[in-house]
Steps between C-alpha positions, in 0.01 A plus 500: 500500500239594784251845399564757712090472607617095606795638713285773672245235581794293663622789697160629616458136617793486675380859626860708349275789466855707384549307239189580328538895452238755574254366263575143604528389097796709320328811502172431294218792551192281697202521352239689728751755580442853432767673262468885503228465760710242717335583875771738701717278792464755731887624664486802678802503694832408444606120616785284595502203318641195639641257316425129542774258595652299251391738186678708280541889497341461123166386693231729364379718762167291543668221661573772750302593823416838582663564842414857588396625851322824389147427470324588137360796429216362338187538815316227396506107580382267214394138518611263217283229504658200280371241428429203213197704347369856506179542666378608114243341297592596109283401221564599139284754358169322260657709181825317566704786510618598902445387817289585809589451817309479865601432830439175619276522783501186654888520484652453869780727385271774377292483863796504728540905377202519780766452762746747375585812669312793287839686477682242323464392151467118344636420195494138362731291295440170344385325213189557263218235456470519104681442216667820428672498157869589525414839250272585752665490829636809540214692437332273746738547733461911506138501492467263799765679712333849437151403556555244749852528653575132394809389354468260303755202442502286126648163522586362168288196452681209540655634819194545615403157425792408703476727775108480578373137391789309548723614791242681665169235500676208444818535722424738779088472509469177537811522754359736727186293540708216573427250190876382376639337196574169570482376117584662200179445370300635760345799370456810708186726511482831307228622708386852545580681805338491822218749570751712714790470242500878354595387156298235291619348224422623143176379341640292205764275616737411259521145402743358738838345482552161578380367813817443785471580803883467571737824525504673221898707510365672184185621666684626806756697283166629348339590854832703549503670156149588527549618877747731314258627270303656788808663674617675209112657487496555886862688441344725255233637728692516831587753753718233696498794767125552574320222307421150688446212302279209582544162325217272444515117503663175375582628135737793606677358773860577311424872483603594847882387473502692132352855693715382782777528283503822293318698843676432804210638740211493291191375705354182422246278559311187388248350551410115431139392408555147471550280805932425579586134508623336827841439439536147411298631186675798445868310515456307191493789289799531332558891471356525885797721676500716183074584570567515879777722466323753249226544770728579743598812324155594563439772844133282550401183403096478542367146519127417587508246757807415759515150385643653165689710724607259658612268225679834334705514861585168496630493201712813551612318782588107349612651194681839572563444869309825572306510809196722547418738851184583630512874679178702621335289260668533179686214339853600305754315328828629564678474221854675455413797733161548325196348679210377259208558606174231530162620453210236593195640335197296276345762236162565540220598282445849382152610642365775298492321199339194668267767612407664192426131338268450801302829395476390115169446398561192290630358815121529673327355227829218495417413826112497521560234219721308623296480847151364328759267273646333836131580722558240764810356469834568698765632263857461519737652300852493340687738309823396377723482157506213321877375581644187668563702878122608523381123627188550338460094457563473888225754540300285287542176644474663852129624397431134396649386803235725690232405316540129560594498856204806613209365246307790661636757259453300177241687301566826727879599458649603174862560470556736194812480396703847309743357269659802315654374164823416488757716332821217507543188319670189640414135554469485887215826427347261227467187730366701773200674256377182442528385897263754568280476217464091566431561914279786363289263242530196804322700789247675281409122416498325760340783754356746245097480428286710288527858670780430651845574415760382786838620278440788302848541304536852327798511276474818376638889551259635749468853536569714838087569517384138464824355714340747805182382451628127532667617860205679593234224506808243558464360926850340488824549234694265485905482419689191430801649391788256592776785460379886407708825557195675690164403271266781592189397420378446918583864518252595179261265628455635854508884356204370268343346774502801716358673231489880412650696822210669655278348275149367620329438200222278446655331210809360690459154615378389827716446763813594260709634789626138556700287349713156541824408316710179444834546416834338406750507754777527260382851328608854611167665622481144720651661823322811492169378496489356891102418453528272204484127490893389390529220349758225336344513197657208414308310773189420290296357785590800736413750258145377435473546877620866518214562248229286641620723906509853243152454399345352774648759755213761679486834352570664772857358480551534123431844574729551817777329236417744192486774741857426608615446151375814370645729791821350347452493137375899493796607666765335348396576165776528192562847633576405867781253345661725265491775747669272754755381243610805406520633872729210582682572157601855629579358846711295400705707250492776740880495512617442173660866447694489833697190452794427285377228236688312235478209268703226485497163282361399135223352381264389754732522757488848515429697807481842638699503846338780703746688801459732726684798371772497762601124411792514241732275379780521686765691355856339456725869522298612759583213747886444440540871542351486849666202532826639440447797693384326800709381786288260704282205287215336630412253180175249615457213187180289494606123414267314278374715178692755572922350437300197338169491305220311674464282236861337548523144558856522679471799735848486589676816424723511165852559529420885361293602777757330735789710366287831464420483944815381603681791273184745705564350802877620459469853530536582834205750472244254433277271736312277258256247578274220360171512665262194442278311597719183411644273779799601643673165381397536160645875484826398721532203228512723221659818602777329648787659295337841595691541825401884597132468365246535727189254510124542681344166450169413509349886497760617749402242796881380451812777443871462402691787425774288346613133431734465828188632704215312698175479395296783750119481532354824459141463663335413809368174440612207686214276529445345194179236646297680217662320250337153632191718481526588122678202370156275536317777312758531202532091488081494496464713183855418343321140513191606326696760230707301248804675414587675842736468735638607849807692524607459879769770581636574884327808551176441255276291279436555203209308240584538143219445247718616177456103335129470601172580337494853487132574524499194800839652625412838582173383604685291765689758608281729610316209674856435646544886593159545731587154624794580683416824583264358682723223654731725585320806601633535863904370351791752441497454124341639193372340224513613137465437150709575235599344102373183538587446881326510862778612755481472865810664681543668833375847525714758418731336248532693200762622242418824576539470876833394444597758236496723789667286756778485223515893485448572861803291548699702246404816683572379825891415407499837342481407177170617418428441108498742235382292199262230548388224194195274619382257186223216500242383258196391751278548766715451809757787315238709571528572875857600436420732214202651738761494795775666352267791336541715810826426665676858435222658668568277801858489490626221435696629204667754441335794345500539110477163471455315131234256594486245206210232548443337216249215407578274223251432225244810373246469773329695762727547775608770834842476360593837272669281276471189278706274289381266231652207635823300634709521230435894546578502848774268445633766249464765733713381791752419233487851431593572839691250597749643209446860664625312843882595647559117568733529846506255789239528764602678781253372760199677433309179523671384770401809695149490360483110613569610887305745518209343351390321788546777701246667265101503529256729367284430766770666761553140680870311473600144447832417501462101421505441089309172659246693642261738295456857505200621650290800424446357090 
């Protein structure tokens, strides 16, 4: 029989969060927690809670989501800052007995407090770097929330083994900086983190599992578990009301959907400190929608550069079939009537504590030193950790590369080379140690003579004083990352080489106020730093270049460079990015307590669907007793996802929805109508049997108001000689986009890109869109863009312009409507929900009216109403069609059908069904 710990793990995998239970592990008190001192969940007014679909009314109330409009009384806003590792350096005391604790000062998470407002409050959750002893943890726990407002989260440690080391660095590190496991036996790094990452790993790493760098099921359901861990902490400091909680980085990228879940308009965001994979990387991991959908329960997603941007949107878009929109420059998501927000934004460096290394006096004497050590010689510099990403063997074999092709700077430039110690184990780490040491040994040989030192390798901790001194007497530094979240050691190098602000001492170097950099095109600072040399730093030959052209350039220009770089680096310091994230945090939550939110789904595949609060579902009683009480029907039925689901193969309509119009079509009081944007031939095929339905074909160019009519064109056009304009466009790009077609109808064309690329598809399209608009700027047509399509049809054609040529003709036989039903799932449904919004106040129903328009699927719509889907609204005619008094026509549509072309909103007449109304 499986342990109830073995199931949990299989449902947390499979992300059935329900089935786990409060505590996620049959109730078991987690260690770290606080007993009689257990931190308050602050609820200071009463709320509706909403239950999930699909769960039981057992569900414990923290499943639930707190739904209440009244704002809480509490005055404050808080910032929970979660992330791996608390900015928190704890030691144990020299007697043994205790601990003392410290803030971390060179913690990103501990500087970005800088950029909070002064009236809000930062509290920070996540994981302590120390053994703490299970007997000890509580007491831990209270001492560092009351002294340092840090919750702190205990992960039992095999779990942590499984979580950190191997999902974490060996599944989604090596990932995101696009090294995969094509063998078994491939081993992947268990580096530190990047100098930007606000978490590092703990200073004795455990001895590692087995090296495999396939997917590991076990270590996701791990990930998952452990992601748990820190929402059941977050939920016991909380104020879901006031409090906003920011997420940091690759190792809590679950969290989101769990606070997603239990607080239906708690504010979130995250932000990601390692670069995002382009999506052909990012596809081959297995749990991949599960990640991608978490994140989306996120308000902000912050990102570094665009191009991880940019490979986050396309895969939201290949994957999920979720399109981003750029507006006033801000880029959203939409995403089930929530739009999720992304913020572009690299981190920078935080300046006052650069400064106040610059004033140390160890630092002088460091650098006066280190200046009569390297007295005539150029010195460049690198600073990295020692991990396989870093390219500090290109860097190497670049120098040599310089060396031998400019003999000039042989005896004269020194490359001194920062190698901080590795804190991972793994065999691609080991085989790259003893790359560098070997190119090391080689060019000290071969070009090294006594005095001179060409590689000076220092693979050793090196303090903040001493690594300033290197950048201050430094003339180039040099990156050869070849993949690094941001790396922000060009921003501490051009601070230390602008020296102390205001400063003029004697003591600072000559001519320090310059400074040259060569940099990795493939790291996160790369884009930001416009005067730097980029380089391929895989390109060996070109590299050695870049450096000879950064330290042979004039000073004048290295100065006009550093200048530039340091205008930038001051003022977008770590407090100008975590001011601006939070700013575009608030934005964009800005109306989460006016709209109507719930959740739907399990597991990953939950969501919260956000509404305007006037959008409801509609109502079943509500609409048969207007129905029943009225005594002239208009009832307007979208074709395609609306009486069958989009995804049908055979679109045909069942016998069901057959018998359900013909038995609405029956009631003498009723004028229904299928309005499409299908051919008239395909909807004359298959509504054949429906003899008193009506039909508007292709978007209302075409009308019937029943099967013995003719087919009346309902808009000016005449002149179709755009077409053969068009047509050569659509063939040009439907030639060069695999997967498309042409759909030719009589009144439009329309290119379909549904079975393409969908990154090269929409990309086409809007190519396609200015195209033609361009073609066919001076022609009577319009051209739009809709699911998947490009459309060009004659101006004026729309379902809603013939919603109201439909109840203008009503009215004119007298037999102006009382009740009117208007239901479609898409874009084009639109116009007749906008058109229809007003028509009591112009008349063209009676008054009192029941307006139902009603989208289907929960989306963001101008209709009032929604249903979930076809088989609702299939349901819901049913409904009335048993409400109907079935009795023999007795020529409503028949007088409808005359006077229809006799009819024209515009004012003008046509009497010929041949010839097309004018005025549309």
């Amino acid at each position: 029989m499986m342990s109830r710990s073995y199931t949990n793990l299989l449902d947390l995998a499979e992300g059935n969060f329900a089935a786990l239970g409060p505590s996620g592990g049959g109730g078991r008190r987690r260690s770290g927690s606080f007993g009689m001192k257990r931190m308050s969940r602050v609820m200071t007014v009463p709320g509706t809670l909403s239950e999930l679909d699909g769960e039981d009314d057992s569900e414990p109330a923290a499943t639930n989501s707190v739904a209440s409009d009244v704002p809480s009384s509490v005055s404050g806003e808080r910032l929970l800052v979660v992330s791996n590792q608390l900015p928190i350096v704890a030691r144990r005391r020299p007697d043994g007995r205790g601990w003392s604790f410290t803030w971390d000062d060179d913690s990103l998470l501990l500087q970005l407090r800088d950029g909070v407002p002064d009236d809000m409050e930062v509290l920070f959750v996540g994981g302590v770097r120390a053994d703490v002893p299970a007997a000890e943890q509580d007491e831990v726990a209270q001492a560092l929330y009351d002294r340092f407002r840090c919750a702190a989260v205990f992960l039992p440690e095999s779990l942590h083994d499984r979580f950190y080391h191997r999902f974490c660095k060996r599944t989604l590190w090596p990932l995101f900086h696009y090294m995969l496991p094509f063998s078994a036996s491939v081993s992947s790094p268990s580096s530190s983190s990047s100098s930007t990452t606000p978490h590092s790993s703990s200073s004795t790493t455990p001895p590692s599992p087995p090296d495999n760098g396939r997917f590991d099921r076990g270590a996701w359901e791990a990930y998952v578990l452990a992601n748990k861990f820190f929402f059941e902490k977050v939920v016991e400091v909380i104020n879901p009301e006031d409090d906003y909680v920011w997420v940091h980085d690759y190792h809590l990228m679950a969290l989101p959907t769990f606070l997603r879940r239990c607080f239906n308009r708690l504010r979130i965001g995250f932000f990601l400190h390692s670069p995002f994979p382009s999506s052909e990387i990012y596809r081959t991991l297995p749990v991949r929608e599960e990640i991608l959908k978490a994140l989306l329960n996120c308000d902000l997603i912050g990102f570094h550069t665009f191009d991880y941007a940019r490979h986050f949107l396309s895969c939201c878009s290949r994957m999920l079939g979720i399109e981003y929109q750029s507006k006033r420059g801000y880029i959203g998501l939409e995403y089930f009537g929530r739009t999720v927000g992304i913020k572009i934004m690299p981190v920078g460096v935080h300046m006052d504590q650069l400064q106040s290394v610059l004033s140390l006096p160890d630092r002088q004497w460091r650098v006066s030193e280190l200046q009569q050590q390297f007295e005539g010689k150029t010195v460049l510099l690198g600073v990295d950790d020692m991990d396989i990403f870093k390219g500090i063997n290109l860097k190497l074999l670049a120098f040599e590369n310089l060396l031998r092709t400019h003999p000039k700077w042989q005896g004269r430039a020194v490359l001194v080379q920062i190698a901080k110690p590795a804190r991972g184990k793994g065999k691609d780490l080991e085989a790259i140690e003893a790359e560098i040491r070997e190119s090391h040994n080689r060019i000290n040989a071969e070009f090294g003579r006594s005095g001179y030192s060409p590689v000076i390798l220092i693979d050793r901790d090196v303090s903040s004083v001493e690594k300033s001194a290197f950048f201050t007497i430094a003339e180039c530094v040099v990156v050869t990352a070849v993949r690094d979240g941001m790396n922000l050691t060009p921003y501490e190098y051009i601070v230390c080489r602008q020296g102390i602000t205001g400063s003029e001492s004697s003591s600072e170097v000559c001519g320090l106020k310059k400074s040259m950099l060569v940099v990795s095109e493939f790291i996160g600072c790369s884009p930001s730093l416009s005067g730097a040399i980029r380089v391929n730093p895989w390109n060996v030959e070109a590299t050695a270049e870049a450096m000879n052209e950064a330290i042979s350039m004039s000073e004048q220009e290295k100065q006009l460079r550093h200048e530039k770089h340091y205008r930038y680096v001051s003022t977008h310091d770590v407090a100008y990015w975590s001011k601006s994230f939070i700013q575009d945090l608030e934005r964009a939550c800005k109306d989460h307590f006016r709209r109507t939110c719930w959740g739907i789904g399990l597991g990953f595949g939950f969501r919260v669907v956000a509404l305007d609060p006037h959008f409801t579902k509609l109502n079943m009683d509500s609409i048969v007793m207007a129905y029943e009480r009225s005594e002239s029907r208009t009832i307007l039925l979208d074709y395609d996802g609306t009486l069958v689901p989009q995804t049908s193969i055979n679109k045909a309509p069942s016998a069901e929805v057959l018998r359900i119009i013909n038995t609405l079509c029956s009631d003498k009081r009723n004028v229904v109508f299928i309005v499409s944007g299908r051919s008239r031939d395909k909807l004359g095929e298959w509504f054949s049997s429906c003899p008193k339905l009506g039909l508007a074909a292709e978007h209302g160019y075409f009308l019937r108001w029943s099967r013995d009519e003719e087919w009346q064109t309902c808009a000016q056009a005449s002149d179709f000689g755009w077409m053969e304009m068009a047509e050569p466009v659509m063939n040009l790009y439907t030639e060069s986009t695999d997967g498309s077609y042409i759909e030719t109808k009589e009144s439009a064309l329309v290119w379909h890109h549904q079975d393409a690329d969908s990154g090269f598809g929409s990309s086409q399209a809007k190519e396609m869109l200015d195209h033609l608009e361009s073609v066919l700027t001076n022609e009577p047509v319009s051209v739009k863009s809709g699911q998947f399509i490009v459309e060009v049809k004659p101006q004026g054609v729309s379902k809603g312009v013939i919603a109201e040529k439909i109840l203008a003709s009503m009215k004119e036989r007298g037999k102006q409507a009382d009740f009117v039903l208007c239901i479609g799932d898409d874009r084009s449904d639109e116009d007749m929900f906008e058109n229809i919004a007003d028509i009591i106040k112009r008349g063209m129903v009676a008054p009192k009216t029941p307006l139902f328009a009603c989208t289907v699927g929960q989306k963001p719509s101008k209709a009032k109403f929604y249903l979930d889907d076809t088989f609702e609204v299939a349901t819901m005619l049913s409904t009335l069609a048993d409400a109907t008094d079935v009795e023999p026509m007795t020529g409503l549509a028949d007088e409808l059908s005359a006077s229809v072309s006799s009819i024209d909103i515009g004012g003008e007449q046509t009497q010929s069904s041949d010839r097309p109304f004018r005025g549309l």
